[in-house]
ROTI-96046 format. One record per residue: residue in one letter; x, y, z of N, C-alpha, C in turn; residue number from 0. Coordinates in steps of 0.2 Angstrom, whole numbers. Layout:
r r:a n_east:X n_north:Y n_up:Z ca_east:X ca_north:Y ca_up:Z c_east:X c_north:Y c_up:Z k:NUM $
...
END
This chain:
r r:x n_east:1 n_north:10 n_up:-178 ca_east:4 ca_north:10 ca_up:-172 c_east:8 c_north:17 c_up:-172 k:0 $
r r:x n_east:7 n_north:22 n_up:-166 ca_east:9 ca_north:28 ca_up:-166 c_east:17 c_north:27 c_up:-162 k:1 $
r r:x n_east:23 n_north:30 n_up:-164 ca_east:28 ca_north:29 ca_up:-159 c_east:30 c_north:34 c_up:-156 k:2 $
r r:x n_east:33 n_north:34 n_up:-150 ca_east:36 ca_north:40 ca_up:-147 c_east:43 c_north:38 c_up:-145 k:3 $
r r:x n_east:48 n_north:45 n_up:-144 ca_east:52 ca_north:44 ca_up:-141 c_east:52 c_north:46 c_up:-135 k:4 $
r r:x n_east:56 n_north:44 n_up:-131 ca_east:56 ca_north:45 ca_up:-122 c_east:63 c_north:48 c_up:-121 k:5 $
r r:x n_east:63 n_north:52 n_up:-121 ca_east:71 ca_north:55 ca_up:-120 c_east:72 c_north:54 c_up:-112 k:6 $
r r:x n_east:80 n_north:50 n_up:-113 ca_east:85 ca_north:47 ca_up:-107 c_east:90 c_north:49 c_up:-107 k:7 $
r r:x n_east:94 n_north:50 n_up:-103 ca_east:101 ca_north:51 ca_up:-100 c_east:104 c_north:45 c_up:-107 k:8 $
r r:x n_east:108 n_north:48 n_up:-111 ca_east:114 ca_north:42 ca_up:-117 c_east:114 c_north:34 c_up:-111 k:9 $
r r:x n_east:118 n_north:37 n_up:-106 ca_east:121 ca_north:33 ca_up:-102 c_east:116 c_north:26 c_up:-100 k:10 $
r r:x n_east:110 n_north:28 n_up:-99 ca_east:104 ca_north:25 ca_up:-98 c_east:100 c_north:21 c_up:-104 k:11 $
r r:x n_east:101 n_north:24 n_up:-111 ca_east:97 ca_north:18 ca_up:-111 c_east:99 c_north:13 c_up:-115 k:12 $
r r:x n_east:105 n_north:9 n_up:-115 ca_east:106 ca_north:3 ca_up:-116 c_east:102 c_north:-1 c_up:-110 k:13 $
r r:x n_east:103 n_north:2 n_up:-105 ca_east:98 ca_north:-3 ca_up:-100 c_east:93 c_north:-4 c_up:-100 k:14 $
r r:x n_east:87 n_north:-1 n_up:-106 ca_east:83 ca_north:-2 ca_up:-107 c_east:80 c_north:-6 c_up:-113 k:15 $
r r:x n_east:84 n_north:-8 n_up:-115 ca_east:84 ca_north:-13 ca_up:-122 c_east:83 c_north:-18 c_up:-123 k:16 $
r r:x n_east:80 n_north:-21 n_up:-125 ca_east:79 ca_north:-32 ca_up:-126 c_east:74 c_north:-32 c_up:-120 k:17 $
r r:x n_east:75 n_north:-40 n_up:-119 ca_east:76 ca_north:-44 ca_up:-116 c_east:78 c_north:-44 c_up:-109 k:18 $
r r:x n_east:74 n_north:-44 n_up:-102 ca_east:80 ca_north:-44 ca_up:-98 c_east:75 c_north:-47 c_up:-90 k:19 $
r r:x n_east:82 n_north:-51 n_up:-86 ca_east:78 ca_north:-53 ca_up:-78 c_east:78 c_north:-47 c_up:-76 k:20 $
r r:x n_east:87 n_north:-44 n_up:-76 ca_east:86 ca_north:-37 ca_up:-70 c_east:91 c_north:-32 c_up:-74 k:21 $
r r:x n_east:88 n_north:-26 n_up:-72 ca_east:90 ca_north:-22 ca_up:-74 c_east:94 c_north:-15 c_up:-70 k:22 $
r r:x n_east:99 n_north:-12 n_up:-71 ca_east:100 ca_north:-9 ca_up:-64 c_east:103 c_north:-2 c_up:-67 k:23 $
r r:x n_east:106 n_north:2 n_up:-65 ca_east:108 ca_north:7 ca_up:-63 c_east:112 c_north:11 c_up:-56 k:24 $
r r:x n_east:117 n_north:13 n_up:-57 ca_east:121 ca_north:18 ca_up:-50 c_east:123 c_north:23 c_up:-53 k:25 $
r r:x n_east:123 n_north:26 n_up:-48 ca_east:127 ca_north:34 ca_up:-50 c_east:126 c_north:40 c_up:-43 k:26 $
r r:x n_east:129 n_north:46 n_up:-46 ca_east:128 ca_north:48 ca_up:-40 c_east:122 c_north:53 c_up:-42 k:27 $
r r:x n_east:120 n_north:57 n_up:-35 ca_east:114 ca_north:62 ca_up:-37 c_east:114 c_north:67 c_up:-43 k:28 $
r r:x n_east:106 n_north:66 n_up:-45 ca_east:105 ca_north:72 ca_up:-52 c_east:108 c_north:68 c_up:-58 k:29 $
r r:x n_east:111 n_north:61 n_up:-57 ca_east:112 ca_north:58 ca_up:-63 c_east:107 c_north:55 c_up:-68 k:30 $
r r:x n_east:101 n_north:57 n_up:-67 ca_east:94 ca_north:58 ca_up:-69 c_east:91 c_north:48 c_up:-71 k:31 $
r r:x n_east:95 n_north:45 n_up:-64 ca_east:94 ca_north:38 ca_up:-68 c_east:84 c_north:37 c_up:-63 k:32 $
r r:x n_east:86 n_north:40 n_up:-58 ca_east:78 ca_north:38 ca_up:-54 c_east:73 c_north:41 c_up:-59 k:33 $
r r:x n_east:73 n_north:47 n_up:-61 ca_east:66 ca_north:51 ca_up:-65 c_east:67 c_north:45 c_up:-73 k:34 $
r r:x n_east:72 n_north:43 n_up:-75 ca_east:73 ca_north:38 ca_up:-79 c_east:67 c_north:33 c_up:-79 k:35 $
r r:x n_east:70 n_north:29 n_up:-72 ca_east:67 ca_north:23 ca_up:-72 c_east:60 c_north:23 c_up:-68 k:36 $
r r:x n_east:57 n_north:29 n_up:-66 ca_east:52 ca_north:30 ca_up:-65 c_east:47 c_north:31 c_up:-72 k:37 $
r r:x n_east:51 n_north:35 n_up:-77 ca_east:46 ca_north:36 ca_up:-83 c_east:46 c_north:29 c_up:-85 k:38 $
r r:x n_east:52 n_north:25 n_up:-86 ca_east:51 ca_north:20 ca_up:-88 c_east:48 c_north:14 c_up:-86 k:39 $
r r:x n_east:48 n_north:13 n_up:-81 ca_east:41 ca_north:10 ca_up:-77 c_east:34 c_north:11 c_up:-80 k:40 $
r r:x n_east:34 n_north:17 n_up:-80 ca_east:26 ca_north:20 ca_up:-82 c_east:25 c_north:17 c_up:-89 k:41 $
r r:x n_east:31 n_north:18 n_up:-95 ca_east:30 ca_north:19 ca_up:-101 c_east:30 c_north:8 c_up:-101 k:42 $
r r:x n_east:34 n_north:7 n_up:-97 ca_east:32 ca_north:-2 ca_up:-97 c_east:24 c_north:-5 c_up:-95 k:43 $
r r:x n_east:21 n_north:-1 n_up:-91 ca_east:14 ca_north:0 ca_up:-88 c_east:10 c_north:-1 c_up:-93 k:44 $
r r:x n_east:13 n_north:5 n_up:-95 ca_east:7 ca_north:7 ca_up:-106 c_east:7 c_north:1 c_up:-109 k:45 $
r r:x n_east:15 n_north:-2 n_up:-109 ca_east:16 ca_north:-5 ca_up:-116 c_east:10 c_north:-12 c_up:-114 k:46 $
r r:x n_east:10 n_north:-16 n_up:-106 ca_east:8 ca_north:-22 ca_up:-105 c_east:-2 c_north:-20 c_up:-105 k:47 $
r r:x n_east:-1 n_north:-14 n_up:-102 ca_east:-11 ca_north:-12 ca_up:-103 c_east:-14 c_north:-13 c_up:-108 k:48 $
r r:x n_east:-10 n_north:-9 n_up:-114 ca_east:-10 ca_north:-9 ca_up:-121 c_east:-11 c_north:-17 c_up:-123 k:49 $
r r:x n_east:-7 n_north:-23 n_up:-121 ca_east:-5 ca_north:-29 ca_up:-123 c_east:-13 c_north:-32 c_up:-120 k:50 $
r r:x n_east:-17 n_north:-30 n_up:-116 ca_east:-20 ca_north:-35 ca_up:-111 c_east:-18 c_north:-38 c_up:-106 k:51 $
r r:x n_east:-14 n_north:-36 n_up:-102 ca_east:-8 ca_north:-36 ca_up:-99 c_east:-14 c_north:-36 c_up:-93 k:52 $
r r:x n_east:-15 n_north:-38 n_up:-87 ca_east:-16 ca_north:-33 ca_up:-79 c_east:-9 c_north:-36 c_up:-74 k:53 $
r r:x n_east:-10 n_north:-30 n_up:-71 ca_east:-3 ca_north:-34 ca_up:-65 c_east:-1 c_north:-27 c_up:-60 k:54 $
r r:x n_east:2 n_north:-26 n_up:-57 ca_east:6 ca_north:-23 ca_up:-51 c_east:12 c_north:-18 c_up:-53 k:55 $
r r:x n_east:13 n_north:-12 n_up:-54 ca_east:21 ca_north:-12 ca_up:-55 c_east:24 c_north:-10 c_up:-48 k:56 $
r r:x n_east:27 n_north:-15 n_up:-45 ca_east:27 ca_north:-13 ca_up:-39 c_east:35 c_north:-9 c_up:-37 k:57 $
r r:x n_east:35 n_north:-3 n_up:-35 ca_east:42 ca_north:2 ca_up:-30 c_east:44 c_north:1 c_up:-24 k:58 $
r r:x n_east:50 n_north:0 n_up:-25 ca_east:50 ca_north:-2 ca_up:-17 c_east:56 c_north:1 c_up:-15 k:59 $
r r:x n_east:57 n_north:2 n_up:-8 ca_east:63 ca_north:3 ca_up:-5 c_east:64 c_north:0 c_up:1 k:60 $
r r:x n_east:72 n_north:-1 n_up:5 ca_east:72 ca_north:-5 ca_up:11 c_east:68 c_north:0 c_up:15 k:61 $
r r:x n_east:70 n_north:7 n_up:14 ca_east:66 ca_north:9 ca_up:20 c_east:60 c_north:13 c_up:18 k:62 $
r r:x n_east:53 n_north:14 n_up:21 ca_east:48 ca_north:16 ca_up:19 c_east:44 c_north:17 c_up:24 k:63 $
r r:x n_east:44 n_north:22 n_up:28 ca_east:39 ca_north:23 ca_up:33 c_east:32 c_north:27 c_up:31 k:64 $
r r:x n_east:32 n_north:30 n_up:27 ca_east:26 ca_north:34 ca_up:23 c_east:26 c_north:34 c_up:14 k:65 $
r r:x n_east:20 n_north:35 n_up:13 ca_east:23 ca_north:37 ca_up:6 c_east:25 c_north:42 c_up:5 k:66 $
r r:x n_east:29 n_north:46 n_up:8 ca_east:32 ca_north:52 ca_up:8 c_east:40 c_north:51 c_up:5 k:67 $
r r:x n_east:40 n_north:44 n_up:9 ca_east:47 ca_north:41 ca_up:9 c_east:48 c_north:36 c_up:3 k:68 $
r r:x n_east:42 n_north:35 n_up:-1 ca_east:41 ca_north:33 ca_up:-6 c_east:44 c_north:36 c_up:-15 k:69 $
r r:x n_east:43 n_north:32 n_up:-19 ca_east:44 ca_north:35 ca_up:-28 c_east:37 c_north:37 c_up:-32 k:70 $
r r:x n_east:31 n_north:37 n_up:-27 ca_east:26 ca_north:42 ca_up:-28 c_east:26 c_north:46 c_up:-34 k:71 $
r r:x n_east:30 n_north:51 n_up:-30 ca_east:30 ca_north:58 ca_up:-32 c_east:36 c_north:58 c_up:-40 k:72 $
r r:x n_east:38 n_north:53 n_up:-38 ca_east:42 ca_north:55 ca_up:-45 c_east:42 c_north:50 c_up:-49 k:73 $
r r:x n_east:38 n_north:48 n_up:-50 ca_east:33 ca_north:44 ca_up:-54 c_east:27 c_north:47 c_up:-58 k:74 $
r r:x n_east:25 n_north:52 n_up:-51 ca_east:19 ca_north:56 ca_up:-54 c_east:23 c_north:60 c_up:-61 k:75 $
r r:x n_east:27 n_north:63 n_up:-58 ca_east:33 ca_north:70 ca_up:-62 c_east:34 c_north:65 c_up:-70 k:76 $
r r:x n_east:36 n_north:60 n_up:-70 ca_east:39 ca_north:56 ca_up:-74 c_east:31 c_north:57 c_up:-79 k:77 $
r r:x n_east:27 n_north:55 n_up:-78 ca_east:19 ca_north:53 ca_up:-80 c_east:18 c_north:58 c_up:-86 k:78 $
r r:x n_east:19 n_north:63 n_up:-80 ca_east:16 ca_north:70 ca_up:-80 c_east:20 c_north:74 c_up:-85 k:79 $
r r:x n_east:25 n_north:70 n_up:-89 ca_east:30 ca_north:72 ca_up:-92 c_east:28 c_north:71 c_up:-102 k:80 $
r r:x n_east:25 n_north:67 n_up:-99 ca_east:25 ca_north:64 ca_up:-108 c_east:15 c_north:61 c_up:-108 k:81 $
r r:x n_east:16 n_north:66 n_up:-111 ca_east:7 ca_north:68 ca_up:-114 c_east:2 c_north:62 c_up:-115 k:82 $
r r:x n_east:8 n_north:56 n_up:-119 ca_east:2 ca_north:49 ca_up:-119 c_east:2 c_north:44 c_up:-112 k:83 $
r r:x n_east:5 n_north:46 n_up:-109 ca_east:5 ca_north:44 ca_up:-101 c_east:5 c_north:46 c_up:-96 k:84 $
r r:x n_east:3 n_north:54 n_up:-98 ca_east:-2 ca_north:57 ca_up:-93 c_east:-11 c_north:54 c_up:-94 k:85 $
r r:x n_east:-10 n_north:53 n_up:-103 ca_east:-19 ca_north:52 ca_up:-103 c_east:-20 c_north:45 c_up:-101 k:86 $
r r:x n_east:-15 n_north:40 n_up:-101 ca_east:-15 ca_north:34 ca_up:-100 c_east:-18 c_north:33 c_up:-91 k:87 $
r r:x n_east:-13 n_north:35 n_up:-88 ca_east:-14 ca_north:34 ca_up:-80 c_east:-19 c_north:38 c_up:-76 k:88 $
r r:x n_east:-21 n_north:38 n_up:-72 ca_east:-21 ca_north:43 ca_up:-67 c_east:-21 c_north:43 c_up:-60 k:89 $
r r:x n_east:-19 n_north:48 n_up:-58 ca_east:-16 ca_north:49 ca_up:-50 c_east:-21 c_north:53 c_up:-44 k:90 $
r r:x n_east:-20 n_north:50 n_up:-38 ca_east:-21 ca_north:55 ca_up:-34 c_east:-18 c_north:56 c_up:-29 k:91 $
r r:x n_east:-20 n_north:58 n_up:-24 ca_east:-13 ca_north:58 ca_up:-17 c_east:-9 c_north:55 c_up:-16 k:92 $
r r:x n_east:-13 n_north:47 n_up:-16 ca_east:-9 ca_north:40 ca_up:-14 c_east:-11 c_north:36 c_up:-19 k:93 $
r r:x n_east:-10 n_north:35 n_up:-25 ca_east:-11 ca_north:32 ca_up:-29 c_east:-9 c_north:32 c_up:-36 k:94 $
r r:x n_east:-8 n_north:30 n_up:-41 ca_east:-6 ca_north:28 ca_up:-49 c_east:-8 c_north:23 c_up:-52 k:95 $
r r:x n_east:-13 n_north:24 n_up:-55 ca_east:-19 ca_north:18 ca_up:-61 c_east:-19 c_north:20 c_up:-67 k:96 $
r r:x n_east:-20 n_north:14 n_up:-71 ca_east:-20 ca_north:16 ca_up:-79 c_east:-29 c_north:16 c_up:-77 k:97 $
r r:x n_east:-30 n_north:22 n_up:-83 ca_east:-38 ca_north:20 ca_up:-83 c_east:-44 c_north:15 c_up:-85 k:98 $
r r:x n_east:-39 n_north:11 n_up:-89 ca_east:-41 ca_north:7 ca_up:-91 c_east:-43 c_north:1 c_up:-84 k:99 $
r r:x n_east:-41 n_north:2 n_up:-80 ca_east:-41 ca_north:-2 ca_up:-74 c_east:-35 c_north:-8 c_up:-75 k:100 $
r r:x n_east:-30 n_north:-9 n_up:-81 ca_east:-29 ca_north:-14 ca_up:-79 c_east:-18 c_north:-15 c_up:-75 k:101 $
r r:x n_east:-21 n_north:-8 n_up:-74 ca_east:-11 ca_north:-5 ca_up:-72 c_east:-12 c_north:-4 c_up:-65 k:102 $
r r:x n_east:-8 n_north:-5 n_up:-59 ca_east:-9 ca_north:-1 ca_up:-53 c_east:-1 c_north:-1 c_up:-52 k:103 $
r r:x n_east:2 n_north:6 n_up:-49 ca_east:8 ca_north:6 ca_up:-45 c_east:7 c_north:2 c_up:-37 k:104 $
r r:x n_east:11 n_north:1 n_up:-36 ca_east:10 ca_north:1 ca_up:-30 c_east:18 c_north:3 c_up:-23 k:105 $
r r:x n_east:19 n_north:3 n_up:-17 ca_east:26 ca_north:7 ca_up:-15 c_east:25 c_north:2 c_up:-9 k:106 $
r r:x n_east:30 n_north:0 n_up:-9 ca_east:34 ca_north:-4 ca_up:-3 c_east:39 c_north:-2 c_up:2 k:107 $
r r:x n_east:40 n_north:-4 n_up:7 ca_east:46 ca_north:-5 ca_up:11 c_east:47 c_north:-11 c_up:12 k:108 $
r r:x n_east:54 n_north:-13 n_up:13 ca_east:55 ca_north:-20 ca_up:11 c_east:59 c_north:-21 c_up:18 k:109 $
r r:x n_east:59 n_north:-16 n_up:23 ca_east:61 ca_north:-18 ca_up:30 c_east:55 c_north:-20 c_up:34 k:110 $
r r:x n_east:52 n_north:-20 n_up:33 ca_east:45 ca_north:-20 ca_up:37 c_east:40 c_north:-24 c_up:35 k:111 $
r r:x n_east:38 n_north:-24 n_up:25 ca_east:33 ca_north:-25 ca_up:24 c_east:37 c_north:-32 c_up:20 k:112 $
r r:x n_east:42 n_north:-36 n_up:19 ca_east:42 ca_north:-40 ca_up:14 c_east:39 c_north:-45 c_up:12 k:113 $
r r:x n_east:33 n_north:-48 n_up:18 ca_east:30 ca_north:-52 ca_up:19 c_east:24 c_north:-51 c_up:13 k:114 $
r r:x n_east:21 n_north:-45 n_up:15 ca_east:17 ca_north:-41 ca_up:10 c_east:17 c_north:-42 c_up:3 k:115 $
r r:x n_east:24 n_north:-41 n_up:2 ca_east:23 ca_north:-42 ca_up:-5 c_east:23 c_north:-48 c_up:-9 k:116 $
r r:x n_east:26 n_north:-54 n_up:-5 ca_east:25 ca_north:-59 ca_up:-6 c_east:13 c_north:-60 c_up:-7 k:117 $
r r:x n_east:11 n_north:-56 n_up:-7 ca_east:4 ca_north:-55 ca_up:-5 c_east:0 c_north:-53 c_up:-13 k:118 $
r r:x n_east:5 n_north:-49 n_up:-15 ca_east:3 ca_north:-45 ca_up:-21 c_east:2 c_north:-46 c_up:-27 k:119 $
r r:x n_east:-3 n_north:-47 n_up:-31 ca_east:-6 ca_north:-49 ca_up:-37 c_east:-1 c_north:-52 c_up:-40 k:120 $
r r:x n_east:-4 n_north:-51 n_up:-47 ca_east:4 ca_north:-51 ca_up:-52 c_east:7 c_north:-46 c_up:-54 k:121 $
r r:x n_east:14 n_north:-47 n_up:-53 ca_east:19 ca_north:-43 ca_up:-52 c_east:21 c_north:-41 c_up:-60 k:122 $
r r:x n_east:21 n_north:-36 n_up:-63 ca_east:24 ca_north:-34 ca_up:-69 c_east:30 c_north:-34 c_up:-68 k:123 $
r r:x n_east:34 n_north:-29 n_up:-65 ca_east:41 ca_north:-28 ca_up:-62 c_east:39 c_north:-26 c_up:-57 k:124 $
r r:x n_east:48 n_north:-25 n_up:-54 ca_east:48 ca_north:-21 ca_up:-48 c_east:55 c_north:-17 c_up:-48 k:125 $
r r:x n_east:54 n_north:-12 n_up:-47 ca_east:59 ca_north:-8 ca_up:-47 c_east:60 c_north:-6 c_up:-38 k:126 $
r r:x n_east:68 n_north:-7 n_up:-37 ca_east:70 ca_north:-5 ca_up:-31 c_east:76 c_north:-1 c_up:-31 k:127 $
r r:x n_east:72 n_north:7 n_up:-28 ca_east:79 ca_north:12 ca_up:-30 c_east:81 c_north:11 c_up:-23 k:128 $
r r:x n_east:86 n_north:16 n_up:-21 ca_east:90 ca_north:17 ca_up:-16 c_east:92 c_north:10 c_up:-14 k:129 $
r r:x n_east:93 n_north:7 n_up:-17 ca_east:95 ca_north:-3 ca_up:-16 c_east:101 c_north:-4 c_up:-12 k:130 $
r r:x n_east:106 n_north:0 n_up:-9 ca_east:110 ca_north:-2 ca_up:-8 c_east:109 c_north:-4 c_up:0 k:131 $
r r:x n_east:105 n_north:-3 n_up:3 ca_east:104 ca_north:-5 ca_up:11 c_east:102 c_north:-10 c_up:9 k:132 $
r r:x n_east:97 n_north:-14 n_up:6 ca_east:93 ca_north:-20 ca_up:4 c_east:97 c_north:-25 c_up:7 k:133 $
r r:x n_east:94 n_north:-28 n_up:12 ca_east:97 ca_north:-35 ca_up:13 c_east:96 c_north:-41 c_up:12 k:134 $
r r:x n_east:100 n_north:-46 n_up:11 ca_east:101 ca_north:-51 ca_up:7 c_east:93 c_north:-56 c_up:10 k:135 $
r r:x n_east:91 n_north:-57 n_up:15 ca_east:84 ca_north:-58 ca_up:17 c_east:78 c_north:-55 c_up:13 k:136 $
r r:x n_east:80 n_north:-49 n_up:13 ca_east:72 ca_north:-46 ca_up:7 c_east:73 c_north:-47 c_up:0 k:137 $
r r:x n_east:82 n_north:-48 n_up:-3 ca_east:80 ca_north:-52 ca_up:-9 c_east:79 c_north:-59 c_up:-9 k:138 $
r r:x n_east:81 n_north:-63 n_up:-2 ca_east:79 ca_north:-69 ca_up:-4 c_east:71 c_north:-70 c_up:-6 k:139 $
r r:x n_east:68 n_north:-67 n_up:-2 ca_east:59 ca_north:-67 ca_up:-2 c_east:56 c_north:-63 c_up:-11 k:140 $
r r:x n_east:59 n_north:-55 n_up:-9 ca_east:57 ca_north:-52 ca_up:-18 c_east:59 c_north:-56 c_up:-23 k:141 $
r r:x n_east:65 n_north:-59 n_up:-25 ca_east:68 ca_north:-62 ca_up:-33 c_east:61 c_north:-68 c_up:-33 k:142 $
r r:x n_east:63 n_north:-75 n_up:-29 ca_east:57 ca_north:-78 ca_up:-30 c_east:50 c_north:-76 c_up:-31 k:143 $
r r:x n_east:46 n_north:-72 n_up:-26 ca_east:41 ca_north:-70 ca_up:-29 c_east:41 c_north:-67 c_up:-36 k:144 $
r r:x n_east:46 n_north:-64 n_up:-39 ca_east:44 ca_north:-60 ca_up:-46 c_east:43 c_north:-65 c_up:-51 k:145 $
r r:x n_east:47 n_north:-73 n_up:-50 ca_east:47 ca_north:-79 ca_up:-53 c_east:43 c_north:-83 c_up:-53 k:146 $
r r:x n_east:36 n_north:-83 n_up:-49 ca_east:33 ca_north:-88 ca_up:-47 c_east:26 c_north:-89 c_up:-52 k:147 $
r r:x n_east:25 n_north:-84 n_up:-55 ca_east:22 ca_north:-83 ca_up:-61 c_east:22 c_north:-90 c_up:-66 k:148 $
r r:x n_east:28 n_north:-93 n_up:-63 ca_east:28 ca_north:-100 ca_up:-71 c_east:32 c_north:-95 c_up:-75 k:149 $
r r:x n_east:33 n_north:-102 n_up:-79 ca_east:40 ca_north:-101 ca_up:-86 c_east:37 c_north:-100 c_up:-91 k:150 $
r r:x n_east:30 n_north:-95 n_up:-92 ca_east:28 ca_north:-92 ca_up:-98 c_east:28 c_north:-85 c_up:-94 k:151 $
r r:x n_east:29 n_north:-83 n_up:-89 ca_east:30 ca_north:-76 ca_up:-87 c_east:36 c_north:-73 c_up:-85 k:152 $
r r:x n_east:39 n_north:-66 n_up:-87 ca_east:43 ca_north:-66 ca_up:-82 c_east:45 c_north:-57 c_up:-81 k:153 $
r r:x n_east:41 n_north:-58 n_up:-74 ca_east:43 ca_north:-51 ca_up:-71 c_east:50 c_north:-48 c_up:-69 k:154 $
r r:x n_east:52 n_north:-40 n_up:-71 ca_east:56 ca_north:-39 ca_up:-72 c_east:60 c_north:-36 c_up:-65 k:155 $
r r:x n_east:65 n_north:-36 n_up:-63 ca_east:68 ca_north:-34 ca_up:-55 c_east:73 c_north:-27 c_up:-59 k:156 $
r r:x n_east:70 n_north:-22 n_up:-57 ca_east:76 ca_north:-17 ca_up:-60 c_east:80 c_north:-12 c_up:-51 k:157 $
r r:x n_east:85 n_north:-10 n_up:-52 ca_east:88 ca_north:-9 ca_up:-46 c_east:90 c_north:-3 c_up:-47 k:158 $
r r:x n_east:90 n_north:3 n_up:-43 ca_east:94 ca_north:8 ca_up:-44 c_east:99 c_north:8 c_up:-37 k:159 $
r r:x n_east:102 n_north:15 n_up:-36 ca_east:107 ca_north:15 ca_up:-32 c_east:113 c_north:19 c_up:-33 k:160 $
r r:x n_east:115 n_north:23 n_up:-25 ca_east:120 ca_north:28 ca_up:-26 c_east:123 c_north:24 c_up:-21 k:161 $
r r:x n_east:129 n_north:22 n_up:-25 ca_east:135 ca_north:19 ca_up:-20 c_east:139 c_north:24 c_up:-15 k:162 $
r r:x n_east:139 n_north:20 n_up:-9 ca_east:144 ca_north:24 ca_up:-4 c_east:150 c_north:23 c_up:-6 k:163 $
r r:x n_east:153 n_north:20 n_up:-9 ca_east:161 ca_north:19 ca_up:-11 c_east:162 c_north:19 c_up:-16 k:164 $
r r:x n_east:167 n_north:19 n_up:-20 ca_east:167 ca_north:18 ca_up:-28 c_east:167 c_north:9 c_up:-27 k:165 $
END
C-alpha cells in the first residue's frame, strides 16, 4: 500500500480525522478551507473506489443557478493538484468520474432542486459549502436522505461556511 500526504491548512486537519456524521468548517475568505474540502472530497472518492465502494459525492449549495455557480471548478483545481487523483478521476466541462466507473461528483442547488436529491443514488457524503443561507427545510430533507442507507452505512454531511457575524 502506497501513502501520500495531502497537505492542509494545520487548522484543518483535525476535521478530517476518525470517525465522523458531520464535519464542518468557517472562516473567512482565502482561509484555504474550500480548496481543502474539495481535495478532500476527491481523496474520500479514491479511498471508497479503491474499497469497492460505488456512490455519489454529492456538492451542494442553497443557491445554484448554473454550474458556474457550482464547486466544479474547484474540485477540478483540487484533483488537478495531486498527481494520484488526477490519474484516478476524470473531467470534462460538466462533469467529475473516477475511471474506474465507480465515483461520480455531482452539484446541487438546495433552493430549487432539494427534491432532486432526495432522487440520487447512494450518497457517499455531501459537502455543502457557503451553508450559511441553507434553510432549516433543505436540511430537514438533505440529513435524512444521507441516513437512509440503513445502520451498516453511513454517509458523511460536511459543511463549510463564511459567517456574516462573529
Amino acid at each position: 500500500m502506497t501513502t501520500v500526504r495531502i497537505a492542509l491548512p494545520p487548522k484543518l486537519r483535525p476535521v478530517f480525522k476518525g470517525r465522523a456524521d458531520v464535519r464542518g468548517a468557517y472562516g473567512g475568505r482565502g482561509s484555504g478551507k474550500t480548496r481543502s474540502f474539495a481535495k478532500m472530497a476527491a481523496v474520500r472518492g479514491f479511498i471508497h473506489g479503491n474499497a469497492g465502494d460505488s456512490g455519489i459525492i454529492l456538492c451542494a449549495r442553497q443557491f445554484m443557478n448554473s454550474l458556474e455557480d457550482s464547486s466544479l471548478e474547484e474540485c477540478k483545481r483540487a484533483i488537478e493538484e495531486e498527481p494520484f487523483l488526477a490519474a484516478y478521476y476524470e473531467s470534462g466541462a460538466k462533469f467529475i468520474k473516477s475511471r474506474d466507473g465507480r465515483i461520480s461528483f455531482a452539484f446541487s442547488g438546495l433552493d430549487r432542486n432539494i427534491a432532486s436529491v432526495k432522487s440520487k443514488g447512494r450518497l457517499l457524503l455531501c459537502w455543502v459549502d457557503e451553508a450559511e443561507p441553507v434553510t432549516d427545510d433543505a436540511w430537514l430533507t438533505l440529513i435524512p436522505t444521507l441516513r437512509e442507507e440503513g445502520s451498516d452505512w453511513n454517509a458523511e454531511l460536511w459543511v463549510t461556511w463564511n459567517p456574516k457575524r462573529k
